[in-house]
C-alpha positions as MATLAB code, in Angstrom:
seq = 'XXXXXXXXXXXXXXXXXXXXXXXXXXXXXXXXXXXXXXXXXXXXXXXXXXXXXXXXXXXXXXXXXXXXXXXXXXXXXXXXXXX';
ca = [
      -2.300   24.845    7.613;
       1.046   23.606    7.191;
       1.721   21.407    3.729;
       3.461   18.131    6.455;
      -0.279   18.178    8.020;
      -2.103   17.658    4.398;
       0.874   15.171    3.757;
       0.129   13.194    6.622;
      -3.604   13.393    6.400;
      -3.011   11.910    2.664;
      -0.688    9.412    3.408;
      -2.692    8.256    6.337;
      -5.743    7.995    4.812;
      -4.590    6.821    1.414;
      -2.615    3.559    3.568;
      -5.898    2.708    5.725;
      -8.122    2.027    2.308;
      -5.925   -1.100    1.952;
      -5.780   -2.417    4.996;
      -9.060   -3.755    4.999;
      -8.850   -5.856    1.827;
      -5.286   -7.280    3.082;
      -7.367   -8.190    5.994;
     -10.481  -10.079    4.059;
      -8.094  -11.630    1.944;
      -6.202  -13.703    4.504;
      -9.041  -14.090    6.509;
     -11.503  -15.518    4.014;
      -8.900  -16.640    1.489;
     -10.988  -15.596   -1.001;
      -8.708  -13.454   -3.405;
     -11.154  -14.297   -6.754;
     -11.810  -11.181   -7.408;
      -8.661   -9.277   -6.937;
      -6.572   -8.581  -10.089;
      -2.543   -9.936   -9.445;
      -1.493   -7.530  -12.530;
      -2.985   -4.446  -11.216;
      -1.995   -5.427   -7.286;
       1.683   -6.349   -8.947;
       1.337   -2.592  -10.713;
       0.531   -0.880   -7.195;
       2.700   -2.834   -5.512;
       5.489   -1.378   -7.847;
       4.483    2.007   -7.694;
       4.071    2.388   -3.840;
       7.583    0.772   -3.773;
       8.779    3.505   -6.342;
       7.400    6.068   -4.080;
       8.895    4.693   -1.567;
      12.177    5.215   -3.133;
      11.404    8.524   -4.156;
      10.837    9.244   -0.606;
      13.490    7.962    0.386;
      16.026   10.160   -1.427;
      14.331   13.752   -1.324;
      13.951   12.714    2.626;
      10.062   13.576    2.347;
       8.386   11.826    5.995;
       5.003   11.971    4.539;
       6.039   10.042    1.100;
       8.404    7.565    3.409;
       6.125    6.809    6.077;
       2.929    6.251    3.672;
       4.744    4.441    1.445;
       6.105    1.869    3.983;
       2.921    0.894    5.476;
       1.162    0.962    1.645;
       4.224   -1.206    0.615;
       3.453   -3.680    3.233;
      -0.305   -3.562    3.028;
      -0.327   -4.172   -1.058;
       2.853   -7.012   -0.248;
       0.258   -8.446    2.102;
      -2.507   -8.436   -0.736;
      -0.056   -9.870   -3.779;
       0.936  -12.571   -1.505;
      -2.878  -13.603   -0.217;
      -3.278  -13.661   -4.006;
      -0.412  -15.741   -5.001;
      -1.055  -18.276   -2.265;
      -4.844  -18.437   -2.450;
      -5.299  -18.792   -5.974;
];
């Protein structure tokens, strides 16, 4: 198997475990019992990842990285708005 396919796999599957919680925190506006500090940590690492990505031109790092990014940015910012 070639290493882009476990890449992908991994990045795909490592993005989709956030989407749902973005999701129930708009839609219920019920952010309680998510942590801002450790969403705010995330946040910064997928973003440094992103980065990383970014300059060894790695697809699988870049295109996780950009949907995690916006999933977690989704998340902090249900957070901040539904205290």
């Amino acid at each position: 198997m070639r290493p882009e396919i476990i890449g992908y796999l991994a990045a795909t599957l490592g993005t989709i475990c956030w989407i749902p919680q973005a999701w129930k925190a708009w839609s219920t506006r019920d952010t309680s019992g998510l942590s801002l500090p450790s969403n705010l940590m995330f946040l910064i690492t997928v973003s440094l990842w992103l980065v990383y990505g970014l300059m060894v031109v790695d697809w699988p790092i870049i295109v996780a990285n950009i949907f995690a990014v916006t999933a977690v940015f989704t998340i902090v910012a249900a957070k901040l708005k539904y205290k």
